[in-house]
C-alpha positions as CSV (number, residue, x, y, z in Angstrom):
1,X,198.9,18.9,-93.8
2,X,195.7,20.3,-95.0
3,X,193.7,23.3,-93.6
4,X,190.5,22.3,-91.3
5,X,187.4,22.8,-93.6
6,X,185.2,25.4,-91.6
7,X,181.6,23.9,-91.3
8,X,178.9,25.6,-92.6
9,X,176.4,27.6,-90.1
10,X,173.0,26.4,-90.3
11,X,170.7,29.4,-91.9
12,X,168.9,29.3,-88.4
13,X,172.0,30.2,-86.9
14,X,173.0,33.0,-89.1
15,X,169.3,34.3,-88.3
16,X,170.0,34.3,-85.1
17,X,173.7,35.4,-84.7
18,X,171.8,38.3,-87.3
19,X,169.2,39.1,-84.4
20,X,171.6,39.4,-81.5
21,X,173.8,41.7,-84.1
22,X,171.1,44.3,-84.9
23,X,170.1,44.4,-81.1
24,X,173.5,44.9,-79.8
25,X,174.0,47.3,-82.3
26,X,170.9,48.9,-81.3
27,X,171.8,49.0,-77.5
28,X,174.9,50.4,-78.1
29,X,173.2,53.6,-80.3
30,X,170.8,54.0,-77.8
31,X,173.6,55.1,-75.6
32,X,174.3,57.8,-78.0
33,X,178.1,56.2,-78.5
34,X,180.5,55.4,-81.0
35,X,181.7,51.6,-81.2
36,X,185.3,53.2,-80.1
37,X,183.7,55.1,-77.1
38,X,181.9,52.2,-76.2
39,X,184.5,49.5,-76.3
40,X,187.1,52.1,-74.5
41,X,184.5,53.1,-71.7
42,X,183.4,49.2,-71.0
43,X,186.8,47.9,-71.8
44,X,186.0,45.6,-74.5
45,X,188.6,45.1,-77.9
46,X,187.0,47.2,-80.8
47,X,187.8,44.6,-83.0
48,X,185.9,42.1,-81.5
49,X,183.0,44.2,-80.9
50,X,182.9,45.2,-84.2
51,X,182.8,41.9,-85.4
52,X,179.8,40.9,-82.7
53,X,178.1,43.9,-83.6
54,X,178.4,43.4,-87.5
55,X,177.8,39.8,-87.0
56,X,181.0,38.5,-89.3
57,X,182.4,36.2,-86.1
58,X,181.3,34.1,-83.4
59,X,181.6,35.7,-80.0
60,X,182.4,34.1,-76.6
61,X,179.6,34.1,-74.3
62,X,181.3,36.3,-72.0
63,X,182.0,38.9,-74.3
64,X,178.4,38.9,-74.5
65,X,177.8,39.0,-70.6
66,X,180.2,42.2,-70.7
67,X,178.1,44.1,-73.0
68,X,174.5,43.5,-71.5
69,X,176.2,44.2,-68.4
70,X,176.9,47.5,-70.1
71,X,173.4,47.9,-70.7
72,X,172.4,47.0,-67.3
73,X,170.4,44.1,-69.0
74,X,170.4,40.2,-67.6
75,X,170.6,37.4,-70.6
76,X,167.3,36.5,-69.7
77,X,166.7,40.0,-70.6
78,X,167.9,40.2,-73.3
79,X,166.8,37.3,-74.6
80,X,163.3,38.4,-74.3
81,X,164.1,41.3,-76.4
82,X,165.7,39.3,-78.9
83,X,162.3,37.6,-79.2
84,X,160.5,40.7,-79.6
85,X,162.3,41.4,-82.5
């Protein structure tokens, strides 16, 4: 049996997946917390934050919805920040 060949990402999605990183990252310093404060107080796994926020792995969307919803912050809202960057 051979191992499943992982595609390629498209350099437009690495920009992007790139953008979302830095912003959550950004978000979550703005709070004035640590990645383990953060993902203990909104109840998300550190791992996966960690890897959303350093932008090594895909992320579910609602991973995602979790974490602007710790920011108070829609997607359309978000996404218009992402834009601004």
């Amino acid at each position: 049996m051979t191992k499943a060949r992982i595609k390629e990402i498209p350099e437009k999605q690495l920009e992007t997946i790139g953008k979302i990183s830095k912003l959550v990252k950004q978000l979550r310093e703005e709070k004035k917390l640590s990645i383990e404060r953060f993902c203990y107080q909104y109840r998300i796994p550190r791992i996966t934050y960690g890897n959303l926020e350093s932008g090594r792995f895909g992320f579910q969307i609602t991973t995602l919805l979790t974490i602007l919803s710790a920011h108070e912050l829609t997607l359309g809202q978000f996404v218009k920040k992402l834009e601004e960057e």
